[in-house]
C-alpha positions in Angstrom: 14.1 -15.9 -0.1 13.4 -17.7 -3.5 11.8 -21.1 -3.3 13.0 -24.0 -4.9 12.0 -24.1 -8.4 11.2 -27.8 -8.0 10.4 -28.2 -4.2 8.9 -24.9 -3.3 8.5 -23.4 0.1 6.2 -24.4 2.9 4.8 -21.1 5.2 4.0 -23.1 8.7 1.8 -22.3 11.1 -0.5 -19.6 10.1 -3.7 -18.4 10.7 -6.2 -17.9 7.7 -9.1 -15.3 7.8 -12.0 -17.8 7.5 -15.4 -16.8 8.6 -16.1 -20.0 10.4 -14.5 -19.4 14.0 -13.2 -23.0 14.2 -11.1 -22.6 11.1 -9.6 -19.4 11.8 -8.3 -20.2 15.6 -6.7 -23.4 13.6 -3.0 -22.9 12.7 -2.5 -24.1 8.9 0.9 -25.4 6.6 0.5 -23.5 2.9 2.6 -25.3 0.7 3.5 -23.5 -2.6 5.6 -25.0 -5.8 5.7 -23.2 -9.2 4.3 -20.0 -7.6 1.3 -20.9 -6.4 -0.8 -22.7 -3.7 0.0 -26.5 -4.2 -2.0 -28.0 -1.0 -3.2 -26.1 2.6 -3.2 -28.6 5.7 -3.6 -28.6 9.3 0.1 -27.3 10.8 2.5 -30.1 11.4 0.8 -32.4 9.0 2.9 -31.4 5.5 6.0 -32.5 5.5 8.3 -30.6 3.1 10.8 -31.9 0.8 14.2 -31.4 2.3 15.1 -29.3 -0.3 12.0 -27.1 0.2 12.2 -23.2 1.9 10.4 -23.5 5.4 8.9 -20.0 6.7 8.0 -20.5 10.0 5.0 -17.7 10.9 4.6 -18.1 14.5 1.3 -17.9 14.3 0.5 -14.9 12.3 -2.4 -13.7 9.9 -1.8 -14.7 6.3 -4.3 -12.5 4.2 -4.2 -12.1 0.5 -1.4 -9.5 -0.7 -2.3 -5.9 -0.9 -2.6 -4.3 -4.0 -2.8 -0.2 -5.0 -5.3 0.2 -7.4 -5.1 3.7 -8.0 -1.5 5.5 -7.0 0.3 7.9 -8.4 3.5 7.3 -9.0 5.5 10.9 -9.9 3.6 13.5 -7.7 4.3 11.5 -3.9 6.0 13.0 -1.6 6.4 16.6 -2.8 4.9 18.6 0.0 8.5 20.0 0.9 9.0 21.5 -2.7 5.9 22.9 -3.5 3.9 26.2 -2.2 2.3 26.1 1.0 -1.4 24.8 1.4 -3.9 27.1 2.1 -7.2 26.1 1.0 -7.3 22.6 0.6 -9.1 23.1 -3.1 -8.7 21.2 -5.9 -7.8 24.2 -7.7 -5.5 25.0 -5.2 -4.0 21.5 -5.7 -3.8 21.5 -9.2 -2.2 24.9 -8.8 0.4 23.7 -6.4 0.8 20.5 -8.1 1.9 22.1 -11.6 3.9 23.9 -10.7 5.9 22.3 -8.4 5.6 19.2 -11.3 7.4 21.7 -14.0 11.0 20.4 -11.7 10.5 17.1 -12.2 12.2 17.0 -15.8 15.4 19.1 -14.3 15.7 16.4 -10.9 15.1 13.2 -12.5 17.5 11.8 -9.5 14.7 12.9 -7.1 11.5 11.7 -9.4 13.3 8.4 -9.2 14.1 8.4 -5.6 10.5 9.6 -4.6 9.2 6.7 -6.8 11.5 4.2 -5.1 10.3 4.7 -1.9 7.0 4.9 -2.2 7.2 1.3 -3.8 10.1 -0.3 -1.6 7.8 1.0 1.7 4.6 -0.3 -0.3 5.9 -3.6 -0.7 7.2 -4.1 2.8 4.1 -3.4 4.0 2.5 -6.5 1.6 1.6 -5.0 -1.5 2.3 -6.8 -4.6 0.4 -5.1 -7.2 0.0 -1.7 -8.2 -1.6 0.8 -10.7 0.7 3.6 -11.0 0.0 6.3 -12.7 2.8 8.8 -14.1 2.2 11.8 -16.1 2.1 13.2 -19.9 1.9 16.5 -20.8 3.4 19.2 -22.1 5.1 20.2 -18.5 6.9 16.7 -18.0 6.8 15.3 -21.5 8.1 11.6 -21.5 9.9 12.3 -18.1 7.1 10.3 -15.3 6.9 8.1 -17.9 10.6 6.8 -18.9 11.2 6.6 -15.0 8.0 4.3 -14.4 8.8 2.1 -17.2 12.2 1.6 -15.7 11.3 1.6 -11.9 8.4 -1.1 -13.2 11.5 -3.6 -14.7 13.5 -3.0 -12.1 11.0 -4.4 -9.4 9.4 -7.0 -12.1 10.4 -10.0 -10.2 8.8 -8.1 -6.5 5.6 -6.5 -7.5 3.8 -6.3 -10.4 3.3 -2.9 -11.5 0.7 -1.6 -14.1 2.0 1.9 -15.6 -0.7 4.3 -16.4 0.0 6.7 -19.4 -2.2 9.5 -17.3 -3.1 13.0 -18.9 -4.2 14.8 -16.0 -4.3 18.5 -17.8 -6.9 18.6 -20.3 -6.7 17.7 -23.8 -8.7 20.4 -25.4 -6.9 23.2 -24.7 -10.0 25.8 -25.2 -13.3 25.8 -24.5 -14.2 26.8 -28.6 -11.4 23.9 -29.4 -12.6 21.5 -31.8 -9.6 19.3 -31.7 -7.5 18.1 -29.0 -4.3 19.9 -28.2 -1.0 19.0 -27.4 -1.6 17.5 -24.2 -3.2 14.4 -26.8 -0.5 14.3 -28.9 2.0 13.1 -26.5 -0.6 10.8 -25.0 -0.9 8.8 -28.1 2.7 8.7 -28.4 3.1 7.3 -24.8 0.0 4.8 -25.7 1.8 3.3 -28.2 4.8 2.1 -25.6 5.3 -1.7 -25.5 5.3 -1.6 -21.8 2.3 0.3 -20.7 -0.4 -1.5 -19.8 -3.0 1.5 -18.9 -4.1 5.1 -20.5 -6.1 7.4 -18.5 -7.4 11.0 -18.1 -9.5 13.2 -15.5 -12.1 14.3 -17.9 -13.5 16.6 -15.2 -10.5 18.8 -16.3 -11.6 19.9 -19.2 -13.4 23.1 -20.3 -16.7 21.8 -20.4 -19.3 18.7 -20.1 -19.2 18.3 -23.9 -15.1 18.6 -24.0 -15.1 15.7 -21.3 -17.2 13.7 -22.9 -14.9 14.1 -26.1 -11.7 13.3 -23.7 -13.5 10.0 -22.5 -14.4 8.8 -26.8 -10.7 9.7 -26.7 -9.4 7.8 -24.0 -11.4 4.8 -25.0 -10.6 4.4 -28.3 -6.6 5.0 -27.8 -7.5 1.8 -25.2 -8.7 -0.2 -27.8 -6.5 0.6 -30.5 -3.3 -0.4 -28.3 -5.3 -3.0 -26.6 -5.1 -1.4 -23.2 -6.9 -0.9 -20.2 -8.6 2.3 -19.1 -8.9 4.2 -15.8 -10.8 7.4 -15.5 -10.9 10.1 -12.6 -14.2 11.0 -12.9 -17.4 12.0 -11.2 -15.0 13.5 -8.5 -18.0 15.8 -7.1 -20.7 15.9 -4.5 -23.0 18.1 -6.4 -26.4 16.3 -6.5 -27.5 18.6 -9.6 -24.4 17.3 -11.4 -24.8 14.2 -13.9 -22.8 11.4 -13.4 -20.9 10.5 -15.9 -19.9 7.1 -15.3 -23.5 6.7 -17.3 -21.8 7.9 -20.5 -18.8 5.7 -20.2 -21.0 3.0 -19.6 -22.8 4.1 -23.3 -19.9 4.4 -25.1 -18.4 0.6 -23.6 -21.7 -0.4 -25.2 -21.0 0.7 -28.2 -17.5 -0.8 -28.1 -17.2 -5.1 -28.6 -13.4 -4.6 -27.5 -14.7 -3.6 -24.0 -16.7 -7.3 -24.1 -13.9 -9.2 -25.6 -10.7 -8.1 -24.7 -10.4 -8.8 -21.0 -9.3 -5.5 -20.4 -10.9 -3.4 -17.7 -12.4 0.0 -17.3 -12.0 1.5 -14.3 -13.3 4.6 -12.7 -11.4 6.2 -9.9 -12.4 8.7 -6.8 -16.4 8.6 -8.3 -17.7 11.0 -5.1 -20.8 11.1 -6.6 -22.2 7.6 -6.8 -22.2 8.0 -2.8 -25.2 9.7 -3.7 -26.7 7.2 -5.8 -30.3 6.2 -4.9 -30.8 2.0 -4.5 -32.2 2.3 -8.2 -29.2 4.3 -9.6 -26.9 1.5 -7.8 -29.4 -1.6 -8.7 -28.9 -0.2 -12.7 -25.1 0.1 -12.0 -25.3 -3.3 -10.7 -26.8 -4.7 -14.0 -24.7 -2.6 -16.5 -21.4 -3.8 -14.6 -22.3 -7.3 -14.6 -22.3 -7.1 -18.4 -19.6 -4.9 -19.2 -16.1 -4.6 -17.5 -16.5 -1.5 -15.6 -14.5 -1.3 -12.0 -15.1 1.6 -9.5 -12.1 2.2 -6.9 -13.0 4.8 -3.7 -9.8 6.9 -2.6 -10.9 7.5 1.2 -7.4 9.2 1.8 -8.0 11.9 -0.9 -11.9 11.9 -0.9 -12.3 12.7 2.7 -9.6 15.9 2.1 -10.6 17.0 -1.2 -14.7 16.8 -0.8 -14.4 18.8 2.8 -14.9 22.2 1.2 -17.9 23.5 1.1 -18.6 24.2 -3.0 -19.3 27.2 -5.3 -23.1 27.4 -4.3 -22.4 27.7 -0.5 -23.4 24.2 0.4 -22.2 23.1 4.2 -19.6 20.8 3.7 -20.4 17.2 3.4 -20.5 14.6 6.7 -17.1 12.9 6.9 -18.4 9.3 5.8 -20.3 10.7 3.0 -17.2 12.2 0.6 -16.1 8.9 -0.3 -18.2 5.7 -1.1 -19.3 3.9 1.5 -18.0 0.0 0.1 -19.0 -2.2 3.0 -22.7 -1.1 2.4 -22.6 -0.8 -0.9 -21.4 -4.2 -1.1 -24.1 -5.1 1.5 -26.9 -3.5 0.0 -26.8 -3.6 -3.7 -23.8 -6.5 -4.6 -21.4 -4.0 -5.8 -17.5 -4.4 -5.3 -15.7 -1.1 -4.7 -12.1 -1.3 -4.1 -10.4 0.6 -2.2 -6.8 2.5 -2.6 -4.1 4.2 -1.5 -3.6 7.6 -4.2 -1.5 10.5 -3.5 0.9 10.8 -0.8 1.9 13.5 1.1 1.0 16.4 -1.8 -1.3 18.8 -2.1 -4.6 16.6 -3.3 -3.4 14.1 -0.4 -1.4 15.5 2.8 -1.8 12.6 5.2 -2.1 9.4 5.0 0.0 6.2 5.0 1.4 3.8 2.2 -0.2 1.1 4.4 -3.4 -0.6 2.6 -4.0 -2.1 6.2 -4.6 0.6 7.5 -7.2 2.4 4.8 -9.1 -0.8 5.9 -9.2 -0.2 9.4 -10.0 3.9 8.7 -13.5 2.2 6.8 -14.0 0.6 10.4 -14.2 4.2 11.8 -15.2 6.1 8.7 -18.2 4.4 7.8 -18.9 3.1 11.5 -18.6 -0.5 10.7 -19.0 -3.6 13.7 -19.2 -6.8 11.8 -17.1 -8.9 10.6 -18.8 -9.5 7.1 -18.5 -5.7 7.1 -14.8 -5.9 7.7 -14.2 -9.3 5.4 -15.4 -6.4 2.8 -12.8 -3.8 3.6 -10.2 -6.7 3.8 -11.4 -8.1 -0.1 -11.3 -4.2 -0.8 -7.4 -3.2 -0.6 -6.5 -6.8 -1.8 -8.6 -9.3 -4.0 -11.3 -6.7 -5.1 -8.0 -4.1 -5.8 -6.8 -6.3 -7.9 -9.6 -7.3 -9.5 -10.0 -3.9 -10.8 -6.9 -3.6 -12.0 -7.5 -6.9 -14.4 -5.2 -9.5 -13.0 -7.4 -11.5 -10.8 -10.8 -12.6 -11.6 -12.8 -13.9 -9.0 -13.4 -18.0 -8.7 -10.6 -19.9 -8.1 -9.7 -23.9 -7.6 -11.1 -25.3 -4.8 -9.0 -26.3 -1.8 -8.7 -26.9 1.9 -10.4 -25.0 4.5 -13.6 -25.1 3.4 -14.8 -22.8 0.6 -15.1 -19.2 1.4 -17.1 -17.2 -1.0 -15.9 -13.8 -0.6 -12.1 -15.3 -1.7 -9.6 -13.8 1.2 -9.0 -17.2 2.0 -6.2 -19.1 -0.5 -7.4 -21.7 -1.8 -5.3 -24.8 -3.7 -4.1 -23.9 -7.3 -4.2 -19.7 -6.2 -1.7 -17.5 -6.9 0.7 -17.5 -3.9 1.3 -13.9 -3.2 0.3 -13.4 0.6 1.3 -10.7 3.7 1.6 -12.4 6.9 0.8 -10.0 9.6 3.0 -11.4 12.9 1.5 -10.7 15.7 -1.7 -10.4 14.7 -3.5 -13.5 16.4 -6.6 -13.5 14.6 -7.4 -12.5 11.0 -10.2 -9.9 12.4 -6.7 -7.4 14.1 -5.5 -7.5 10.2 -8.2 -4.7 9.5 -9.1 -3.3 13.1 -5.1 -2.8 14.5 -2.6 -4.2 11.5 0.7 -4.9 13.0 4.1 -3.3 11.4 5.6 -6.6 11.4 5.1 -8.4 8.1 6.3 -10.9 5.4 5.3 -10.4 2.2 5.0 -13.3 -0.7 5.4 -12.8 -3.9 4.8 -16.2 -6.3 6.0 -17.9 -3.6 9.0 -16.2 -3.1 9.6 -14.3 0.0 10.3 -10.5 -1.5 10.0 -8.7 2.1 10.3 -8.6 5.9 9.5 -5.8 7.8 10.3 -6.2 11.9 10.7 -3.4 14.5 13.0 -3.1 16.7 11.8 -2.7 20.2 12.5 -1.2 23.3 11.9 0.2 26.4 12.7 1.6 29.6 10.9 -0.9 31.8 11.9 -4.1 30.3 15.4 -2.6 29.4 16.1 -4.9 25.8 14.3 -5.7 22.9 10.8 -7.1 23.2 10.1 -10.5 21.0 7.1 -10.6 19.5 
């Protein structure tokens, strides 16, 4: 449903996820006009323009909308045409993944239809905004890309989608190489695209420490010169002996005045091995990131599977909540915002798992054995405002507005971007993250861009069950 251009659309009765008690058993009128919040009042008090959209919620949870900082776009949903799984390695996966990724070019139908599910299920479930990544090499050539570009117009006006020129092989092809390869050469090509926003690479990939640091001078300064953000896999280890290297991007941005005055963002994605950072390690990240525009995003879905092996040396596998970074305490204990994503679906680096960002949240509850509800306001901020701040297109701060100010910024306040999921059914913000409900609405710039409702029934009652 699109909202009148010049009397908007009112979303009645809601609930908001507001830490004080009071506010959040209140229901709420969010009136929106020009695609974003224009006044929030106490339900039954705003009266609409006759012209104006009403969306009656019933009573359901408005959160911010969801956001997937880190997903790749091409590789989802593949399990059924690749090799069995066997180890669970990430040389298995990358094994798997290659090969069953030299098909793409000769399906595009199925690339494309792959592609459009994962983002028509994504937004149905209240995501809005998305990093996707799509691949560049020498396997696929242009092919990811060319489909992402046109899936990313095609869904413009319904979620905005970042596309991510992503070299996942390496780009030195050798370890005595002294220039990159190939793999490079069609990454700058697809760099210089008028409608990618992102260029990234998995510098862990390449032969050796010295070739990765190369891939990251690389990645940077192809960022710069098209004006583009950059996202990294990196640090995707638990090995205590191994040096993080999020300490040499963090050089090289300081070398760099684009990183301080372009607005664009670096982010870093899976980073396994900050969760072993001491409180010093995290108290300098904490400094360097408050200068520079560095973002970290966990992939619990991925981390958890990938980092269960036990490594090389014969070290006994890692504790479940320790092979992915813990975000409500790091938040808690050293002020550092870690979103959280949705990555791979259903392939080899990522069997299981749902498109749901809901529901990552409420897998932190259990994962890193969470009771509180500041705790869980983090997890919340993590697959929506924090998501998106990573990705560069929210920054926090915002006009202030009616209920009263909250500081972590899950609650909309007047002059905000109006792009929301109402949970329905949900009758307090807190089941959002512990139980999230199938049935939603999602907002989009104040436009209703999807519903999602079950139909129910059962034996007993013998019809379909309101909600």
């Amino acid at each position: 449903m699109m909202a009148s251009p010049n009397f908007g659309i009112v979303i009645r009765n809601v609930r908001l996820p507001c830490a004080d008690h009071s506010e959040a058993n209140s229901a709420w009128d969010i009136a929106c006009l020009g695609g974003r919040v224009q006044s929030i009042t106490s339900s039954g008090s705003c009266i609409p323009h006759e012209e104006a959209a009403v969306i009656e919620a019933n009573g359901g949870v408005l959160v911010p909308s969801l956001c997937h900082s880190h997903i790749h776009l091409d590789k989802c949903f593949i399990l059924g045409q690749c090799d069995p799984l066997v180890t669970g390695s990430l040389p298995e996966a990358l094994r798997v993944t290659n090969k069953a990724k030299a098909e793409f070019p000769k399906d595009v139908n199925n690339l494309y239809a792959r592609a459009t599910y994962l983002i028509r299920e994504s937004v149905e479930s209240g995501v809005t905004a998305m990093r996707a990544f799509v691949e560049v090499d020498t396997t696929v050539g242009f092919t990811c890309l060319d489909m992402g570009l046109q899936l990313a117009k095609e869904w413009v006006e319904v979620c905005h989608i970042q596309i991510v020129a992503f070299a996942q092989e390496a780009l030195y092809e050798f370890a005595d190489s002294t220039e990159p390869g190939p793999n490079y050469n069609l990454l700058c090509d697809a760099a210089s695209r008028p409608d990618v926003s992102v260029v990234g690479s998995a510098p862990w990939v390449e032969p050796d420490r010295a070739h990765a640091l190369k891939n990251i001078e690389l990645i940077l300064s192809l960022a710069e010169k098209h004006d583009l953000h950059a996202d990294f896999h990196l640090d995707y280890n638990l090995d205590p002996d191994a040096v993080p290297m999020v300490w040499d991007v963090l050089q090289q941005m300081r070398q760099r005045s684009w990183c301080k005055i372009s607005g664009k963002r670096v982010t870093i994605g899976h980073a396994t091995r900050l969760g072993l950072f001491s409180g010093e390690e995290w108290a300098e990240l904490k400094r360097a990131t408050d200068i520079l525009p560095l973002e970290i995003v966990a992939l619990p879905q991925s981390d958890i599977y990938m980092m269960g092996r036990a490594d090389p040396s014969g070290r006994v596998p890692v504790p479940l909540a320790g092979r992915t970074i813990n975000a409500p305490q790091v938040y808690r204990d050293h002020g550092v915002r870690v979103a959280l994503s949705v990555n791979n679906v259903e392939n080899a680096f990522t069997p299981q798992g749902s498109l749901d960002p809901l529901t990552l949240a409420s897998l932190g509850v259990a994962l890193f054995q969470v009771g509180t509800e500041p705790d869980w306001r983090v997890l919340l901020r993590s697959v929506s405002t924090t998501s998106k701040e990573a990705i560069g297109i929210m920054h926090g701060g915002s006009v202030s507005g009616k209920p009263a100010d909250e500081g972590d910024g899950i609650v909309p306040r007047v002059g905000d971007p109006a792009d929301f999921v109402v949970v329905h059914g949900a009758r307090r913000w807190q089941s959002a993250v512990l139980s999230p409900g199938f049935d939603r609405t999602t907002f989009y710039k104040g436009n209703v861009v999807a519903r999602r409702r079950a139909q129910r029934w059962n034996a007993n009652t013998g019809g379909e069950i309101s909600n």
